[in-house]
N, C-alpha and C positions, 0 to 999 in steps of 0.2 A: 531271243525275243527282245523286242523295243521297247523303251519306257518313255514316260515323259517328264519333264521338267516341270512344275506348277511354279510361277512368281508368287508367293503370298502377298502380293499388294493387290494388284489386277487379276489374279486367278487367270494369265492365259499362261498357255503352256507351252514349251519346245520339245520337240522329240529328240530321243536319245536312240541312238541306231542298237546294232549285239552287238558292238566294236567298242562299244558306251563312247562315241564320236558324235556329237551337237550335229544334227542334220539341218542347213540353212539352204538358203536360197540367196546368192548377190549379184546384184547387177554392177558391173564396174564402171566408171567411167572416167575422163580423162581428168585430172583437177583440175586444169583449165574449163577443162566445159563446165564442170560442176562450178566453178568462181562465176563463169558469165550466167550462168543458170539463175544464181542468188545476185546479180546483180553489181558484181564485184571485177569484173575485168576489162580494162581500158587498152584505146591505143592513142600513143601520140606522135604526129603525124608534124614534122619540120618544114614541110612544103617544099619548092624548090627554091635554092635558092645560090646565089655566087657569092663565096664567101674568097678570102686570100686565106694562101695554106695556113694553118694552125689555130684556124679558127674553130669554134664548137657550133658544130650544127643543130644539136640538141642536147641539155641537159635535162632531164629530170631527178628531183629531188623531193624523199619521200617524207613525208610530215605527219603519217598519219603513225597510229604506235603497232598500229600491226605491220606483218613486215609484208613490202610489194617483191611478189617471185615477179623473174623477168624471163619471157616464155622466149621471144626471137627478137631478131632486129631485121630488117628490112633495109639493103644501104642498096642507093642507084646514083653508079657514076654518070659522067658524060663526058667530054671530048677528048676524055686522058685517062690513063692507069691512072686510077687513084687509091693513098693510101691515107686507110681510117683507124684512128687508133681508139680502140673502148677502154675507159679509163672509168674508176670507182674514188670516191673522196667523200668529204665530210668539212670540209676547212672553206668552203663558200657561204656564206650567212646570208648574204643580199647580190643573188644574182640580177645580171641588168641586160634586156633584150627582150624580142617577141615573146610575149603569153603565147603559150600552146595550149588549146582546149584539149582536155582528155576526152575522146569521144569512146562510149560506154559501149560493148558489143551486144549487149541483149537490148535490143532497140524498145523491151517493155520501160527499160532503166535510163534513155537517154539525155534525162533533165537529174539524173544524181550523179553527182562531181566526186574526184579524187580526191582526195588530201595531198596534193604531190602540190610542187611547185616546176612547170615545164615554160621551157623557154628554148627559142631557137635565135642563132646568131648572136647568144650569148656572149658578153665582153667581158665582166668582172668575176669569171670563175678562175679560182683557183685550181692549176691541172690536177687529176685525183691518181693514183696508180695505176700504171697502162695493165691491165688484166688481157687484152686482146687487137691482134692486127690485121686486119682483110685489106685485101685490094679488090679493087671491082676495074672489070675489062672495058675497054672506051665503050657507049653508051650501054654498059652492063650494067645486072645489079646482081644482087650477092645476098639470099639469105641467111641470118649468119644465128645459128642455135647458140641460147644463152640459159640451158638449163644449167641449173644448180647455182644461179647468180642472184643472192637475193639483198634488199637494200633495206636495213634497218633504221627508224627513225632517226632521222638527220642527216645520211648518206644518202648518195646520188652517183646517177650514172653520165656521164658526158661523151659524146663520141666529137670527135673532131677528125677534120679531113685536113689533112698533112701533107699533099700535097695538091697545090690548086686544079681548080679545075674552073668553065663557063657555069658550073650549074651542078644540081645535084641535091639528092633529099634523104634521110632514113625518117624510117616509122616504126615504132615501139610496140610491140606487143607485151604488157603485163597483169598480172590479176593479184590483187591482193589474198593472201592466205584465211581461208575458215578454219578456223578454232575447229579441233575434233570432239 
């Protein structure tokens, strides 16, 4: 026979199975959705552009104190094997190059901004530890999974393309983490 649970605050109740097992109901869904869902998940997007090898096509750098997970990257070569090295650091203070707007994915959020500092064809970074190396095939691109990479205030990610190419862009997918 089943019982129930009462909260003494609220009087509502949960049931208890013959197992005496918490009988619930959940709906699961992916953390990323749930981040865009609350307004919390950004991409940023380096555009095309022709840099010379060992240049940083994009860094972003997290300023806010929760910590930004980084879900994929998104890297598209052009007229050459090229190779991209993802690299993580904390020793750049005052990076120098294009702003990158974060653009928001829950399109209700689109006018609330990141706490990040993104910039493409960055110059004054300092390289951060190469964490990862893709190549993407002539005018290919290469999504490249970055679970379990995440960037605590004052770290950052920079990818750089290492060897030249005419052209080429990645674009960021990440969502900052909700507190449970």
């Amino acid at each position: 026979m089943g019982m129930q649970i009462a909260d003494g605050r609220s009087g509502k109740t949960a049931e208890v199975n013959d197992q005496n097992q918490l009988v619930t109901r959940a709906i699961a869904e992916p953390e990323l959705e749930h981040a865009s869902a609350e307004g919390n998940a950004w991409t940023w997007d380096s555009t095309e552009l022709d840099l010379v090898a060992g240049e940083t096509f994009l860094f972003v750098k997290n300023t806010d104190t929760r910590v930004l997970v980084l879900d994929r990257l998104v890297v598209n070569g052009s007229n050459v094997i090229c190779t991209w090295d993802i690299n993580l650091g904390n020793a750049t203070d005052t990076p120098a190059g294009t702003t990158v707007p974060g653009v928001n994915t829950n399109t209700v959020f689109l006018s609330k901004t990141a706490n990040v500092i993104a910039m493409s064809d960055e110059t004054a970074v300092a390289d951060g530890s190469t964490i990862d190396r893709i190549k993407t095939a002539v005018s290919g691109h290469h999504v490249h999974d970055l679970t379990g990479v995440i960037l605590g205030e004052g770290t950052y990610i920079q990818i750089n393309q290492e060897t030249e190419s005419t052209s080429g862009s990645v674009i960021l997918h990440a969502h900052f983490e909700i507190p449970s």
